[in-house]
Every structure is written in structure tokens, then in C-alpha cells.
N, C-alpha and C positions, 0 to 999 in steps of 0.2 A: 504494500500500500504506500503511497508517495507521500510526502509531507503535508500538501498541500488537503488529498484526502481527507487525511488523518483530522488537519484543522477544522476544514467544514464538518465534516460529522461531528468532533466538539463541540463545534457552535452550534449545530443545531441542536445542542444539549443545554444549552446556556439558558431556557427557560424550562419550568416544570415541563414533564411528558410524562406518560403510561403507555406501554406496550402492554395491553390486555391479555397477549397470550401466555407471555412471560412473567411479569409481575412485578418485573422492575419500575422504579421511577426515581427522578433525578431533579432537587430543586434548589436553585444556585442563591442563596440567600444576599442582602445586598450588600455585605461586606466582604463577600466572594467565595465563604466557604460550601462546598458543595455538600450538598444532602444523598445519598443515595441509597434507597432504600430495595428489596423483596419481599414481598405478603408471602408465607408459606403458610397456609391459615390450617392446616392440620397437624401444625407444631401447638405447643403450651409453654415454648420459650423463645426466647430473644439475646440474639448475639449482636452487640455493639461495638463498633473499634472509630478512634477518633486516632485517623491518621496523619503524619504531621511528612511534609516531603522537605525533610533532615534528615542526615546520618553524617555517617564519621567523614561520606565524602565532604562534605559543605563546613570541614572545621580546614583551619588553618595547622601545618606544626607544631607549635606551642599548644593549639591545640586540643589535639587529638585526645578521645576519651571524652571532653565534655560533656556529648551529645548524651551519652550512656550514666555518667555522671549526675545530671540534671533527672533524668527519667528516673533513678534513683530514688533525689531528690522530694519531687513529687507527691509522692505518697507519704512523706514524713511527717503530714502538718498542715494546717490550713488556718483561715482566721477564725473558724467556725469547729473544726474539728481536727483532732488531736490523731497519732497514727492509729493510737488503741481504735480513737470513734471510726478508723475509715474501716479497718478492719471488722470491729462490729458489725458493722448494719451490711456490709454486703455478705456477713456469713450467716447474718440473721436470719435473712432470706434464704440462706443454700446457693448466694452466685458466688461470683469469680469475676475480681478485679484485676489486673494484672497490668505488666508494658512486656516491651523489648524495643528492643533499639540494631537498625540493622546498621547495612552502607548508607541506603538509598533513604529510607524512611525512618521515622519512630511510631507506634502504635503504642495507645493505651485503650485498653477493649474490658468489657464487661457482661457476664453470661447470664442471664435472671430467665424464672416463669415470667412470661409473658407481664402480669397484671404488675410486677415490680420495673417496669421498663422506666419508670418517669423516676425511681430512687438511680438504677444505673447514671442515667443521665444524670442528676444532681451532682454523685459524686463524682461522674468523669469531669463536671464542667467544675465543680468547688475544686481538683486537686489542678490540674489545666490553667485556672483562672486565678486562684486567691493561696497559692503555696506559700508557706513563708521562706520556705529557703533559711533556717536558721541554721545560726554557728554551731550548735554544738548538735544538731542532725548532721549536719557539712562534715565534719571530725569524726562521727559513729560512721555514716555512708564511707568516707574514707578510707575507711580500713575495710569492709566489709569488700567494697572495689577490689582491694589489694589482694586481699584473699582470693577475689574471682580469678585475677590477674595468675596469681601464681597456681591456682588450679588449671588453668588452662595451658600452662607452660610445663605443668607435671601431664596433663594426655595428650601424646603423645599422635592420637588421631583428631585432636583439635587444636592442637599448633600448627601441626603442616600446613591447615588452608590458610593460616595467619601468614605462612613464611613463601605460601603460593604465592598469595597477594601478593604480600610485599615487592618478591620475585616479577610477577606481572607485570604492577602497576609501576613496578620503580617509585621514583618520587611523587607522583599523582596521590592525591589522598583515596584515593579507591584503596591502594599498596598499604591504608595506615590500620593496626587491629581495634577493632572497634570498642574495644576497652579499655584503650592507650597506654600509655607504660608508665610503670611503677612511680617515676622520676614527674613525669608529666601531672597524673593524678595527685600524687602530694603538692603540687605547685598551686592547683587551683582555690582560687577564695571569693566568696562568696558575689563580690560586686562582678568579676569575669564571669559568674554562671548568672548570677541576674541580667550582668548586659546582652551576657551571649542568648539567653532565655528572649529577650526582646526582640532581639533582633533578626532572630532565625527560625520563629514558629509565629508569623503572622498569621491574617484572616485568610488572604490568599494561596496559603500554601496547607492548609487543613481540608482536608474530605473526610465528612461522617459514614462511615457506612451500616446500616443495619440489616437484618435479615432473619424471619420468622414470625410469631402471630403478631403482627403489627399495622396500625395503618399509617400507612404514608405522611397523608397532611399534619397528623398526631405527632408523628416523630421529628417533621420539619418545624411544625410549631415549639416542640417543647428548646430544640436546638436554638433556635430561632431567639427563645427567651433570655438562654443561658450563653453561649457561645457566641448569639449574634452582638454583645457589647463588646468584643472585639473588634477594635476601630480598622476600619479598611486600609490596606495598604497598598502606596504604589511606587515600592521601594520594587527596581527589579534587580533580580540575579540571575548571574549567567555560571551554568557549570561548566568548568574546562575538559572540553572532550581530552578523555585517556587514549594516550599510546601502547598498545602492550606491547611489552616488549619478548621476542622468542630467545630462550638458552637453558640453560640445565646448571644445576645448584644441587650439592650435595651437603647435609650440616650431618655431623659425625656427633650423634651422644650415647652415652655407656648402656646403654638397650638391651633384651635380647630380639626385640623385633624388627622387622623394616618398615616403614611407611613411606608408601609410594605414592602420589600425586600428578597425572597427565591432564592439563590444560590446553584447549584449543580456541580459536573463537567460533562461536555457537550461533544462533538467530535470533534475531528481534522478536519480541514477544509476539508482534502480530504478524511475522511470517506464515505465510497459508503452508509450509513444512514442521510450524513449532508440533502441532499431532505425534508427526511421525520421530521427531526429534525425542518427547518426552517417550514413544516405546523404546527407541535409542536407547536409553537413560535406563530406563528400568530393565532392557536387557544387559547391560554394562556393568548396574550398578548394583543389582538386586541381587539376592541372594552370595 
């Protein structure tokens, strides 16, 4: 599909619609964040994710790990509710609050019955909106980081993709691990994760999406209340297309196993081969 495609099909998404047969719909709220919803109406739950288009690629070197840092963050506090209260009330109910933080994106999503959907929303938009980001969560998160850090540098099958990357992307921040390194995370204080917070999860780069017994205008509305006081922005950014780079890299540690990693360049997501590509993958990759 050409670029050009790709745009107008967007734009003709840029006001509400419904495809009746599918059950999608899609409403762009006025400070740009987009709504995207699916009725599965013989569900009795509701899956929520308020995706934010940041990741480790869009930090700088000094940098790196922020993005994951801050997601953290998050959850530790509000002006309304303490970590104990976030926790409470979505275990109240039996959902699931959560994040992650990739390259490309961050996602912070929530799992409820259906009739708790308007508490998900609260606390996605209360920890999103009104965090406090305080000093001495900043210092507990810190360490908890550090520990991820060096869990991940002990398996052995998830370092490799760290040291693919790196290998790959060279200096590009695609190449950076999204958890950043030890040296870096200790560095950060709290006015760099406030500013970086500001600056890099505007109205414009947030998509809601839902999926299950829900109605559409319901969920565009309740965002709408919570999420739409996010003042619009029309700050742009441009991401620096990555070079990969091809060569082979061998790192020797006291093991008794190998871990092997073969990287090629693959297809655009909306390549009319991605199908055949993902059987690819699972015959390659599976078992």
C-alpha cells in the first residue's frame, strides 16, 4: 500500500464511523486523541489499553530507560489515591491494571466485567493525569529498575535480543534496551521525568482502545470527560529513520549454553505477505 493510500484511508477515519458488520468504530476527540472501540456483546468483560506512541526509541542517550522509568512511576500515587488505593479497587473488582513499555509504544491497559468499565477508566485517566511522581516512590522505583536490569543481564535468552538490537540498530535508539542501564537509571531525578512526562505523551500521540460488552459513544464519552482535559498539541516530531546495519558479533560469557540470534529485514505491517510471513515465524520459531 503507498503512503499516500495509507493517509486517505486515515483521514477518512478522522471523524466517528461504524462498520456494522465488524463492530468497530473510531472517534477522534478534539484534542486529537483517538477513540477506538469493538462491541463483542456476548462477552461480560472489557479490555482497555490507553496507548501512548513513546518508547525507548523517542529518548535521547542520556536518556534511555526513562520511558520505562516513568511507567513505573505511574502507579505509585496520585493526588486522590495512594499505590495501596490503586491497587485496591481494581482487585476489588477481580480486574487487572497493568503497563509495559516497548520500542515503539507504552500501554497502560485494564481488564474488568463489563459493568466496572467507567472504575477502569477513572483509574487509567487518575494515574495518566494526576501522578505525583514523588521523591521517595522515585528512590523505591529505582532500585526495583535495577533489579529488572540485572535480571535481565542474568537470562541469558533475554539479553541476546538486547545485544541484537544494539548490534542492529548501532547508535539509533531502536539499538538502546528498553530498560536502560544501570549508570543511566541512577542518574534520573524527578524534574527530567516530569519534563520528559510532558513533553513526550501529548493528546496527539494517545489512542484509546477498547474491546468487549461495550458501547461505543459510552466509552468515547467517559474518555472524553477524563482524558479529553488534555490540552491539544501541535508540537511535531519526526522519528529518525534507522539504518540496520549487517555483521556478526560474538560476546563470550562462562555458560554452558549457546544462544543464537539470526536477524533479517522482514515486512511492513501492512504488507499483503505479513499472513504468510507470521506462518514463517511460527514455523521457524515454534516449537
Amino acid at each position: 500500500m503507498m503512503k499516500a493510500e495509507i493517509k486517505k484511508m486515515d483521514d477518512s477515519l478522522s471523524q466517528s464511523w461504524i462498520d456494522s458488520g465488524s463492530g468497530y468504530q473510531k472517534t477522534v476527540l478534539d484534542n486529537g486523541i483517538r477513540v477506538i472501540t469493538e462491541e463483542i456483546p456476548y462477552l461480560r468483560s472489557v479490555s482497555i489499553g490507553v496507548w501512548v506512541v513513546n518508547g525507548s526509541r523517542d529518548e535521547q542517550p542520556n536518556e534511555n530507560g526513562i520511558s520505562h522509568f516513568i511507567e513505573h512511576l505511574l502507579f505509585k500515587g496520585t493526588e486522590k489515591r495512594t499505590a495501596f488505593d490503586i491497587a485496591k479497587e481494581i482487585d476489588s473488582v477481580g480486574g487487572t491494571l497493568n503497563a509495559f513499555t516497548g520500542r515503539e509504544y507504552t500501554c497502560f491497559y485494564a481488564k474488568v466485567i463489563d459493568k466496572n468499565l467507567p472504575l477502569a477508566i477513572d483509574l487509567l485517566s487518575d494515574i495518566f493525569l494526576h501522578s505525583l511522581m514523588d521523591g521517595k516512590d522515585i528512590e523505591k522505583e529505582r532500585m526495583v529498575i535495577l533489579q529488572e536490569i540485572k535480571m535481565v543481564e542474568d537470562t541469558p535468552d533475554d539479553i541476546i535480543h538486547d545485544l541484537f538490537n544494539r548490534v542492529c540498530w548501532g547508535n539509533h535508539p531502536l539499538g538502546f534496551p528498553i530498560y536502560g542501564t544501570s549508570e543511566l537509571v541512577q542518574s534520573f531525578h524527578r524534574e527530567q521525568l516530569h519534563q520528559f512526562f510532558k513533553e513526550n505523551y501529548p493528546s496527539d500521540r494517545i489512542i484509546v482502545c477498547a474491546a468487549g460488552n461495550l458501547k461505543h459513544q459510552e466509552v468515547a464519552d467517559l474518555i472524553n470527560e477524563t482524558f479529553g482535559q488534555i490540552p491539544k498539541s501541535d508540537k511535531a516530531r519526526a522519528r529518525i529513520k534507522p539504518d540496520p546495519i549487517s555483521t556478526t558479533n560474538i560476546w563470550k560469557r562462562d555458560l554452558e549454553q549457546v544462544h543464537f540470534c539470526l536477524g533479517t529485514r522482514g515486512l511492513q505491517y501492512n504488507h499483503s505477505l505479513r499472513f504468510a510471513s507470521y506462518v514463517l515465524n511460527t514455523i521457524l520459531g515454534g516449537g
